[in-house]
N, C-alpha and C positions, 0 to 999 in steps of 0.2 A: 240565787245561791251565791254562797261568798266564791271567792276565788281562793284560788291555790295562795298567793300571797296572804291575804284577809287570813284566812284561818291559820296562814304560819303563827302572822304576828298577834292574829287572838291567843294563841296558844302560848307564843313564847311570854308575852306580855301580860295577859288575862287581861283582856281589853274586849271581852264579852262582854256586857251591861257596864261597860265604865266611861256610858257617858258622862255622867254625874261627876264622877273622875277626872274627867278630861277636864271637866270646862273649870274645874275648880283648881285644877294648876294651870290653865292660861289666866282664868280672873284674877285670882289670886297673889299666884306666884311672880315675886319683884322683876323686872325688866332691868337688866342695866342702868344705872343711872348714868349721866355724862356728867355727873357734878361731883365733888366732896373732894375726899381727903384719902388717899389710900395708902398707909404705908405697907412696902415690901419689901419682904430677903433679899438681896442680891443687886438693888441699885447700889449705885454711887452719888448719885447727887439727886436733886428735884428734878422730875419731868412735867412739864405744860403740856396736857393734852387739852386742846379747844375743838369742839364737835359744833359744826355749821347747821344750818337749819336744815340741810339736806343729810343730814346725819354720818358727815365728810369728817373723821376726826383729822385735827395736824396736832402734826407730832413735834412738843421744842425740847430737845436733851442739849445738856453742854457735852456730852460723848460718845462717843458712838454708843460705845458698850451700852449704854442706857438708852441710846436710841433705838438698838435693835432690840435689846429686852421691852420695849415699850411697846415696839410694834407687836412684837407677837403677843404681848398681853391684850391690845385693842382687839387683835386676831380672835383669841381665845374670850374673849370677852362677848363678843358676835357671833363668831359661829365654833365656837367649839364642838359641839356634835358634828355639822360638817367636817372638819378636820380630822377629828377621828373615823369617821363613815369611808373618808378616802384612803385614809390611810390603813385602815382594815380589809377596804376591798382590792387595794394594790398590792396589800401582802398575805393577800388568802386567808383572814382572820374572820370572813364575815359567819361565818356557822357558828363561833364563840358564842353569838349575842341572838344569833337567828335562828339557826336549826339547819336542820339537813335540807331545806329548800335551794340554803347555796352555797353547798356543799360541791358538786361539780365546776363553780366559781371557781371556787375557793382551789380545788385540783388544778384546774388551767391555774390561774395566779401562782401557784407552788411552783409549776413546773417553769412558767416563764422568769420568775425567777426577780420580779424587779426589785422585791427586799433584800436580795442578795447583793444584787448588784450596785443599790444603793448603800447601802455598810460596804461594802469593799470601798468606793469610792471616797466617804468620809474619810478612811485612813490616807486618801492620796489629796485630800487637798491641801493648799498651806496655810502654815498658821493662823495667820492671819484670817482669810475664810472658814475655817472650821469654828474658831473663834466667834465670828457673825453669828455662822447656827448653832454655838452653846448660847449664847448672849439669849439668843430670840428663842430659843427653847428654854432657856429659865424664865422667862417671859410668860410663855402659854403655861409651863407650871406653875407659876405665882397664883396665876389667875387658878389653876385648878385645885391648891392646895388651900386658898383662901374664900371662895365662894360657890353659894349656889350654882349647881350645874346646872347646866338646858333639862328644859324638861323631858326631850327625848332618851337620855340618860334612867330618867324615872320610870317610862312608861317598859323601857325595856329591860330595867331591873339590873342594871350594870353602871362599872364608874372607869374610865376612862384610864387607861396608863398613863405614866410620865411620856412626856413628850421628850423624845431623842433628836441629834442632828440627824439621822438618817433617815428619818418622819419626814423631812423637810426636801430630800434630794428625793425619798420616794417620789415625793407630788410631781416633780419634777421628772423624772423616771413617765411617771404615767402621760405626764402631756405630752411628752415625747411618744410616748408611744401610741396615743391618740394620733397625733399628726405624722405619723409614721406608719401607714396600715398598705403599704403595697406588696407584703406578704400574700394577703388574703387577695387580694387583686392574684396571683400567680396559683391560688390553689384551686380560686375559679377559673381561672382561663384553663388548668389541667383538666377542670371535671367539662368544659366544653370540648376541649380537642379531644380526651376519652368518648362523647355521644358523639361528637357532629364531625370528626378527624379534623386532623390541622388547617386543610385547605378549605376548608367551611368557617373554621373557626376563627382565619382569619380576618374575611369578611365582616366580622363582628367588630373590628377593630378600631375604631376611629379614625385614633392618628396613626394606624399605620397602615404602607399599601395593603389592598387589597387581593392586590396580583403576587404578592409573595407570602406562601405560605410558614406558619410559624415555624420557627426550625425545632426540631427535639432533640435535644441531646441525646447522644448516643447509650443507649441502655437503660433511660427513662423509662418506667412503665407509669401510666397515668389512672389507671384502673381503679386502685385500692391508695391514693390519698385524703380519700374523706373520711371515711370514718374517726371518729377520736376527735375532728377539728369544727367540720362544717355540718354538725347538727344545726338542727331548728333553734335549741337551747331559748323558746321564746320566754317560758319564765324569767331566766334569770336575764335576760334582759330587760327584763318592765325594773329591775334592778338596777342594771349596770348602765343606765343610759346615755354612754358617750356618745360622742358625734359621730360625722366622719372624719376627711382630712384637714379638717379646720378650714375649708373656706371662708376666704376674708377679704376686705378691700382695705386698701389702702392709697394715697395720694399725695401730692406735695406739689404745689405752683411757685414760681420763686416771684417776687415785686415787681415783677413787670407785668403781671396778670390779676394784681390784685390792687384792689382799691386803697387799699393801707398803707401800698409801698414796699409791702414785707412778705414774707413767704410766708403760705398757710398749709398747713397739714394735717390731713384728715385719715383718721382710720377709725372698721367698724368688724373685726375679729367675729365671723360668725362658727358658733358654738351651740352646743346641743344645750336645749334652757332649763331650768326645774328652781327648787325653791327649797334653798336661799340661792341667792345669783353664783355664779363661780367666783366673778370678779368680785372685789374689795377695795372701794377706793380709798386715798391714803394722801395725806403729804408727811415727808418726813425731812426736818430740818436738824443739824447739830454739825458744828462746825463748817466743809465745804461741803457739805449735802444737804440742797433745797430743791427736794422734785419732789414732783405731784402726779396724780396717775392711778393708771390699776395696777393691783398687787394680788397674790392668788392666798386665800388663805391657807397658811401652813409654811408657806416662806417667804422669807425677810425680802426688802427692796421693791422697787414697784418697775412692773414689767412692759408697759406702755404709759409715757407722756412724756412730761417735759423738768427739766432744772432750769436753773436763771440762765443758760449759757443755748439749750440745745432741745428739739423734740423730736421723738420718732414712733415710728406707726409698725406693725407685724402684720407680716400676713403667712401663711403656709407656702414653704418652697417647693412643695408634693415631689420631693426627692425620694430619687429609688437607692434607701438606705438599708435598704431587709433583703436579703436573699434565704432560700428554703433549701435544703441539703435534703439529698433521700442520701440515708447513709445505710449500709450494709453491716451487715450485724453478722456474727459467726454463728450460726446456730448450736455450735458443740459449747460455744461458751459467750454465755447471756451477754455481758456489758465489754464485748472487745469487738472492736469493730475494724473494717479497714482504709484504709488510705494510703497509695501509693503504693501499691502491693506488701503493705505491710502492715499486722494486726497492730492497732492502740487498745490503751483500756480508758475506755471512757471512766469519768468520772460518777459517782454514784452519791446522791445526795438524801439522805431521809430526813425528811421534812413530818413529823406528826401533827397534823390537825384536829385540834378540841371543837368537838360539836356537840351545840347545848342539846341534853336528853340521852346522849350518846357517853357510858361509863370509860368507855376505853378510844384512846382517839385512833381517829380511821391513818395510817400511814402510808404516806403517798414517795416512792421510790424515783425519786428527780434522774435524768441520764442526764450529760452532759458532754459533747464531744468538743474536736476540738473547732467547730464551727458555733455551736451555740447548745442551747437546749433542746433536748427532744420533747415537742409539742406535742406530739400523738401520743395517746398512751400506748405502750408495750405489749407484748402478746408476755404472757405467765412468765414471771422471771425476770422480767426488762421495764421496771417502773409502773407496776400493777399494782393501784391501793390495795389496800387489807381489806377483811371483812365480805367479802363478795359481794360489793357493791357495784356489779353489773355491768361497769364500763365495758365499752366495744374493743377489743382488741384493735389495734388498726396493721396492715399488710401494709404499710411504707411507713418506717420512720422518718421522721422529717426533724431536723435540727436545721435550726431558726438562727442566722450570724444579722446581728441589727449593733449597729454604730453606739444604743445605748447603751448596752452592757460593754463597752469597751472604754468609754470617756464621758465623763459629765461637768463639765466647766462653766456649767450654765448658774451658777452662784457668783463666781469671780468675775463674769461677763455682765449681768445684771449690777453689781455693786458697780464696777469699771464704768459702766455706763450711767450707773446715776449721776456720777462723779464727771463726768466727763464737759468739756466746755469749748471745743472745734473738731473740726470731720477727723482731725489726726488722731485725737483721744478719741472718737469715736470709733475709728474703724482700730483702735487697739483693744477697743473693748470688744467689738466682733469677730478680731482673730479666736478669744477664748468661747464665741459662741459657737456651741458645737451640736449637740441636741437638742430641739431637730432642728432642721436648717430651715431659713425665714428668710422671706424678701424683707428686706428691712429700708423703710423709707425715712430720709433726714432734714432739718432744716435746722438752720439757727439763727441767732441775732442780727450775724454782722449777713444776712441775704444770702446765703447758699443753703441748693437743695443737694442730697444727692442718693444713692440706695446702693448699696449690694447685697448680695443674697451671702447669708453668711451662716455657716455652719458644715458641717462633716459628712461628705459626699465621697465613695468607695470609687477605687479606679481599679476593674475590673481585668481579670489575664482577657475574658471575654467582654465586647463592649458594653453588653446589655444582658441582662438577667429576662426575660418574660416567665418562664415556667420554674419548678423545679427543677434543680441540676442536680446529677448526681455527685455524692459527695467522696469519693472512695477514690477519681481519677487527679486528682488534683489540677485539674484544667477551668475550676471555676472560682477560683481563689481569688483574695482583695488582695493587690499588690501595692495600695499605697491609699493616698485620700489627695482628690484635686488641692493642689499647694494654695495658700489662701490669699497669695497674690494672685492668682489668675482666676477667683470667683468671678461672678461677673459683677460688674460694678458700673455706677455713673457718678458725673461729679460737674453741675453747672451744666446740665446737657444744653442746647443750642433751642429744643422746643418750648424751654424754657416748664417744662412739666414732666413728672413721672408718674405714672398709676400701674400700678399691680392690683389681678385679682386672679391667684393662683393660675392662672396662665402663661402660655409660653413665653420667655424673656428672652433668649438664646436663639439664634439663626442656626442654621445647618452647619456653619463652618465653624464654632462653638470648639476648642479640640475636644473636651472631654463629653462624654456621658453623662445627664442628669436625670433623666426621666424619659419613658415612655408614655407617660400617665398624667401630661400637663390637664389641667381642666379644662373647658372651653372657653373662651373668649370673649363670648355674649357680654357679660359684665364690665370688662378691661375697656373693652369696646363702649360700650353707653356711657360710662363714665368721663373718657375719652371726649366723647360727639358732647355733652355736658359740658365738660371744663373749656373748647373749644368754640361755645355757642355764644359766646360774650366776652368782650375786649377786658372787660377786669370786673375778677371775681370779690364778691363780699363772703360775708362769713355766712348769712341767709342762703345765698346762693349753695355753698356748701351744704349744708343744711337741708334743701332742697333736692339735692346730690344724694344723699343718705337717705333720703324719702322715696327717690324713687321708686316705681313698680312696672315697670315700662317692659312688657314681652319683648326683646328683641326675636328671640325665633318666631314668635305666633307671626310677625310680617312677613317670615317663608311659608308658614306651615297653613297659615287659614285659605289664603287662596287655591289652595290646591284641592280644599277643601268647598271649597262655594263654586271651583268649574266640575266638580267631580258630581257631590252630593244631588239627587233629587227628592225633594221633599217626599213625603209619602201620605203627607195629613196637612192638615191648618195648624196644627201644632206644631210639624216639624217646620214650616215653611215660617213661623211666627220666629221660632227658636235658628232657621238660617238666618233670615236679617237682621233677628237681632244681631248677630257673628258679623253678617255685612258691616254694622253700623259700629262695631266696638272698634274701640281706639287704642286697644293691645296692650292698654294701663290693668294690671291684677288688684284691682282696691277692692276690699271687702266688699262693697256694696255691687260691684259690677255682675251681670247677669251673663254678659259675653264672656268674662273670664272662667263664670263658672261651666260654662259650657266649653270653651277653648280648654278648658285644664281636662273635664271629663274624656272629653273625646281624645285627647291627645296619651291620658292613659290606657284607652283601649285599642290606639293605633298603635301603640312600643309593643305592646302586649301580643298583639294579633302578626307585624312584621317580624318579632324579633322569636316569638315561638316558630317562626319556619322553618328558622336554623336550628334553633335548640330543641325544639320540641314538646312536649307535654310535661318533661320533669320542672313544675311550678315552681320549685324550691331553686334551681337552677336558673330559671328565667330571672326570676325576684333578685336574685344576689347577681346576674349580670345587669339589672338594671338600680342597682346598686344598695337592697338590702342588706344588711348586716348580718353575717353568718358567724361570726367570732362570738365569744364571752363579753368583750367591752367595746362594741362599735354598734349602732343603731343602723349606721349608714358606711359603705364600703366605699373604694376608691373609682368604683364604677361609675359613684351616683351622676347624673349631666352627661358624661363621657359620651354617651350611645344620641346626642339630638344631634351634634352636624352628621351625622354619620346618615339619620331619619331625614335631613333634611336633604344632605345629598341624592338619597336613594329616591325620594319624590321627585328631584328633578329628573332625572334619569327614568323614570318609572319604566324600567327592564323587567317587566315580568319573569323574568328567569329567576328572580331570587326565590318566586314561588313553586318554580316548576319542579325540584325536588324535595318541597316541605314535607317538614317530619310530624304536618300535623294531617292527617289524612281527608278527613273534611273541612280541611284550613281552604282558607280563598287560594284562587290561582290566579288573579292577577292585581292591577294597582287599584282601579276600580273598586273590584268585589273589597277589598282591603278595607280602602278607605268605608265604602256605602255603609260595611258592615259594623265598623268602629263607631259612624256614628248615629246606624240606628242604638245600637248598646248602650252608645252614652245619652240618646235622647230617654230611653228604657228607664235607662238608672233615674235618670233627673225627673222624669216623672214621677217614679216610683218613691224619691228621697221628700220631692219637693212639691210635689201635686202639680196639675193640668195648667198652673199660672205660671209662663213663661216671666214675668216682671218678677216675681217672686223667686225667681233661681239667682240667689243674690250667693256671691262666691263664698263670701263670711259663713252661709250657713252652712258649707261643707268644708271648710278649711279652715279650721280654729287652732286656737294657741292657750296651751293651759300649764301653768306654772306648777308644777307637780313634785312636791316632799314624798322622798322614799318612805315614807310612811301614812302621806295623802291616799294611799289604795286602800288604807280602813277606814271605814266607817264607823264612826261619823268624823272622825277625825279628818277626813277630806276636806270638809267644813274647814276647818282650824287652819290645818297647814295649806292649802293648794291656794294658787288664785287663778279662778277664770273658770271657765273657756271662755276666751275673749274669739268672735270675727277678728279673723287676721289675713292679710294679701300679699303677694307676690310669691313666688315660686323658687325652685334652687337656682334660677341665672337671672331673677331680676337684683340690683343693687342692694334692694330692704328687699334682704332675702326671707323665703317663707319655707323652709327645703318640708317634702314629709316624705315619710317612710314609702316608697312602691305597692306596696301591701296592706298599708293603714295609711290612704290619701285621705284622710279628712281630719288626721293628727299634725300639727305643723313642730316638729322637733328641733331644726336648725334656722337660726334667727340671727341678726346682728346681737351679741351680748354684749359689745360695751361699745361706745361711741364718743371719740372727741374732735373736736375741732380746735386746733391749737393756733392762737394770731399773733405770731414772732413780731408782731408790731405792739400790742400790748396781751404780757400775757394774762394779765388778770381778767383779761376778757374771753379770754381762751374758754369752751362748752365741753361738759362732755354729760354720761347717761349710760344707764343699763337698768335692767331691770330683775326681779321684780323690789329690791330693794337693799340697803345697805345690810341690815340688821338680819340674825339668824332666828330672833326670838318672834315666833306669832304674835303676840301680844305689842310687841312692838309697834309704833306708827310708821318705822320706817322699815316695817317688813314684807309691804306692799305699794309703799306709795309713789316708787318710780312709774309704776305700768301704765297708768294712762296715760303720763308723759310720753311716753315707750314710744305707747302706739302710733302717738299723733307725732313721731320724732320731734319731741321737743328735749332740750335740753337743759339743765343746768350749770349756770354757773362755776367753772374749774378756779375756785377762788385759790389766791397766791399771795399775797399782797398780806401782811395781816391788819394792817386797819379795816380791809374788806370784811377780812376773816371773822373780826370781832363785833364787826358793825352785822356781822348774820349768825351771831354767834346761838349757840342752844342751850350749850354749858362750857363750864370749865372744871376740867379734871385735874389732880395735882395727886400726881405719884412720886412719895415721899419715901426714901431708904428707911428702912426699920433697925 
């Protein structure tokens, strides 16, 4: 039977019998060429594009203005359905083209507001910047006004807007708000303290005691926050499929640890994967700008690598930049609410959304106070679509204050930094980085590493946010943002090394607030025992670094598992030793891992239901599913294994002794035995009676998946894979999958380089599944077995390189 997507897009599209269709605008239909002659409206002079055999264009303009019109035309040239896909589904547009499938999308995206917030911001930036995104947005319309569009344009019977600067700060907008999801971290922890009260639910908490229970703000009620927010909404997530917090590694050794003499720096941004890649690799030259790197389709400048001067790596600074407001409403009168014992009037926004098939568009009633937007939808009167389309009234408004609707200088920061050529221009280009905040690691020519975490972090009347506060007392208010002298920073440290991997940076005596919500450590950690393991590093080595798959926790968590476990068969006793004998590497082919990973999900599941209980959809998003519109994965995900690890050493039966599951086990024992008859159960049942044969690849794969891969047979066309794929969410070559769909692997290293400040033409970098947005393309798949086997390409710089791998050469000429 099709699914609920399948027959949207048969319907919208009539893509019932159109195979014959399909395959006759992939055979057919022209690919971009990288060669010839193209003249355009709106240059000034000749542009040089030369595209590498890896299908890398650089970019030669003698001016800016031309160089940034250039880029977005290579942009738009590649993935222009991408670029409009995002930018439709950031500003609630996607029913336009789809239907009423995501149409409740589309309502969340209205009410959060980030099209708004992005046109506000265009009017505040300077000339100069604004400038940039008209330049690279007459770019992508050149491209649209002058050629065949992608074929996914055809199939769904629609042709693309102009592209606006505010297109460009959206995309931006959304990364941001991707790497910023500890909102939803606070409306789970609400709906645990509601089951399990506070002093249970603190126990649930990683990093923090145990013995102190959550405090509630005074007149909190936690009862009635879900509705309107934390549906299942699983459809429109096989849609929306962002990541989590952007976990990612990054690294930097300065010359004395490496064989070259020079600093190396490494980083591998892991991101939720599909197809076409997010990243866009790029060099762009014209006057003092010569950098190379990844660039995100849709806006100008390239967001990780290196210029002739300087290289630097991101990773997620998992800053607690969102706070939740339950705000009080007058009931005598709908949109006035209070604060400080005194009524406001909230602001009131009608936003109409067109939904194909639908004559009259549904109207969706935006609140706005003066903390942020109200995310829940309204009871009758207070931002209730039209048409009685069903929505849940929600009993707590909740108005949303996030750092992104207030500042976005994430364009002036990016260009500053391409530009940039010592730590002093560099760290003035990170003063202007503000959303979201990033560990941002440095090196450059003349032998200095160094990192600050740089971006826009709230300094609270209260030190820390965990739950919703109520919004009406004025006692939870932002009183300023940590000055950005005293981010935290390094510069030449003494270990002669830095690595981040969204984990803790900051000691206790830290003055400000940055998070409750560091990740764990696992990663920081192995990477760390890696760069430490050899007197001087090569760029292999590195390399190898990025490969890894190395369990750090399964060396706590199996042993407790082989004194605990008694076989019960020749099978199970066949499938312990294998466990005995594994070497806690997650590679596809491993058999150990495949059983280390099973059974490890039926232990979280079986401990952590004792507190929470039997509400599945509760357990699932504490153990870090995605309960929002556009997150796959929440801030929880990792968070809960020291926590598992801890409680095996300890094994205090008491955590059982009041579970809320009534035939749950009652002590560490029954716990464990019981985890892993389940997961021998499963392995059976998936993998048949051949213990050698429970190879981890067959339950953990990775498939490169086009939002319009879910029809068939168009799956064929657009997707690549399932490929066997290894490691998990805390090894290095991270493998993350959903809680509830472990055998889909969604979070993965997305781009990878390695940069050698001693020669950078030799600098690597990778991502996958591939440069190009067109199926038909060869370069619309051909990174992935690279991918898999981390192998690299070439970050060519140099242009005798550049021409000596040349593919083509493009020459965009003024009209």
């Amino acid at each position: 039977m099709a699914s609920w997507w399948q027959k949207t897009l048969m319907a919208a599209a009539g893509l019932a019998g159109a195979v014959g269709g399909a395959y006759y605008f992939f055979l057919r239909r022209p690919v971009p060429s990288p060669k010839g002659v193209r003249r355009l409206p709106g240059l000034h002079e000749e542009v040089e594009v030369i595209t590498d055999r890896y299908g890398v264009p650089h970019i030669y303009a003698r001016n800016e203005d031309d160089l940034f019109f250039a880029q977005g035309y290579v942009h738009a040239q590649q993935r222009l359905w991408q670029m409009d896909f995002n930018r439709r589904l950031g500003s609630g547009r996607l029913s336009e083209v789809v239907g009423e499938v995501t149409l409740e999308l589309d309502r969340f995206c209205r009410r959060l507001g980030l099209h708004r917030a992005a046109a506000s911001d265009v009017a505040r930036l300077s000339a100069h910047h604004r400038r940039i995104l008209e330049t690279y947005a007459a770019g992508v319309n050149a491209f649209i006004e002058n050629h065949t569009l992608p074929v996914e344009f055809t199939l769904l019977r629609y042709r693309p807007d102009p592209w606006q600067p505010a297109d460009s700060l959206l995309w931006a907008k959304m990364m941001g708000w991707n790497l910023s999801g500890n909102w939803e971290s606070e409306l789970i922890r609400a709906r645990i303290v509601a089951r399990a009260g506070a002093e249970r639910a603190a126990k649930l908490e990683a990093g923090y005691d145990p013995g102190h229970p959550l405090i509630i703000p005074p007149g909190a009620e936690y009862g009635g926050v879900n509705p309107g927010l934390l549906e299942p909404y699983e459809q429109v997530k096989q849609l929306s499929g962002f990541g989590p917090l952007g976990a990612s590694n990054n690294w930097v050794v300065d010359g004395s640890k490496t064989v070259t003499g020079a600093p190396i720096l490494c980083n591998d941004p892991h991101l939720a994967q599909g197809a076409p890649s997010i990243w866009f690799e790029c060099h762009l030259a014209a006057g003092d700008i010569d950098v190379v790197g990844a660039s995100f389709p849709g806006t100008p400048g390239i967001v990780i690598g290196h210029n002739r001067h300087i290289a630097w790596g991101l990773t997620n600074a998992i800053s607690d930049v969102q706070d939740l407001y339950i705000e009080k409403f007058d009931p005598q009168h709908p949109y006035r609410y209070e604060f400080r014992g005194q009524w406001e009037e909230a602001q009131v926004i009608r936003e109409e959304i067109r939904v194909k098939g639908r004559k009259e568009p549904v109207v969706e009633e935006v609140v706005v106070t003066r903390h942020g937007p109200i995310l829940t939808t309204l009871s009758t009167g207070q931002g209730r679509a039209s048409e009685g389309d069903g929505a849940t009234p929600s009993e707590v408004p909740l108005a949303l204050r996030w750092t992104g609707f207030e500042s976005c200088r994430i364009i002036a920061a990016v260009e500053k930094l391409n530009r940039a050529t010592c730590w002093e221009e560099f760290l003035e280009a990170m003063r202007d980085w503000d959303v979201p905040p990033q560990n941002v690691v440095y090196a450059d020519r003349e032998g200095n590493i160094g990192y600050i975490m740089a971006g826009l972090i709230p300094v609270r009347n209260h030190r820390q946010t965990l739950l919703p506060s109520p919004g009406w007392t004025g006692e939870y208010e932002w009183t300023g943002f940590i000055p950005f002298e005293e981010l935290p920073r390094l510069f030449n440290p003494p270990e002669h090394l830095i690595v981040t991997a969204n984990n803790r940076v900051v000691k206790d005596d830290y003055p400000y607030y940055i998070t409750h919500e560091w990740l764990n450590g696992y990663r920081a950690q192995r990477i760390r025992d890696l760069l430490q393991s050899k007197e001087r590093l090569s760029l292999a080595d590195m390399a190898r670094i990025q490969s890894d798959q190395y369990a750090q926790p399964a060396r706590e968590i199996v042993p407790h598992v082989l004194e605990t476990v008694s076989p019960a068969n020749a099978l199970e006793e066949t499938a312990l030793q294998t466990l005995r004998d594994w070497d806690y590497v997650l590679s596809p082919e491993s058999t150990g891992a495949a059983i280390y990973e099973t059974f490890l999900q039926k232990l979280e599941r079986i401990v952590f239901a004792a507190v929470i209980g039997d509400d599945e959809q509760l357990l699932y998003q504490y153990l870090g599913v995605g309960s929002t519109l556009l997150a796959i994965l929440n801030g929880y995900a990792s968070r809960s294994k020291p926590l598992l690890i801890r409680l095996l050493k300890e094994r205090d039966d008491s955590w059982f002794a009041e579970s809320a599951i009534p035939n749950g086990p009652r002590s560490w024992h029954a716990a464990l035995s019981a985890a892993w008859s389940a997961a021998i159960a499963e392995l059976l049942e998936k993998l048949g009676p051949d213990v050698a044969r429970w190879q981890y690849g067959a339950i953990h794969r990775l498939t490169y998946q086009h939002p319009l891969g879910n029809v068939k047979p168009l799956d064929k066309l657009f997707n690549r894979g399932p490929y066997p794929a290894g490691g998990d969410i805390d090894t290095v070559f991270m493998g993350a999958v959903v809680p509830n769909q472990p055998e889909q692997v969604v979070i993965v290293p997305s781009y990878r380089q390695i940069v050698n400040l001693a020669d950078l033409n030799a600098s690597l970098s990778g991502h996958a599944p591939g440069q190009s947005g067109h199926p038909g393309s060869r370069h619309y798949g051909d990174f992935v077995r690279p991918w898999l086997r981390t192998e690299h390409h070439p970050m060519l710089f140099e242009r005798q390189a550049i021409e000596a791998n040349m593919e083509g050469r493009l020459l965009l000429q003024p009209r």
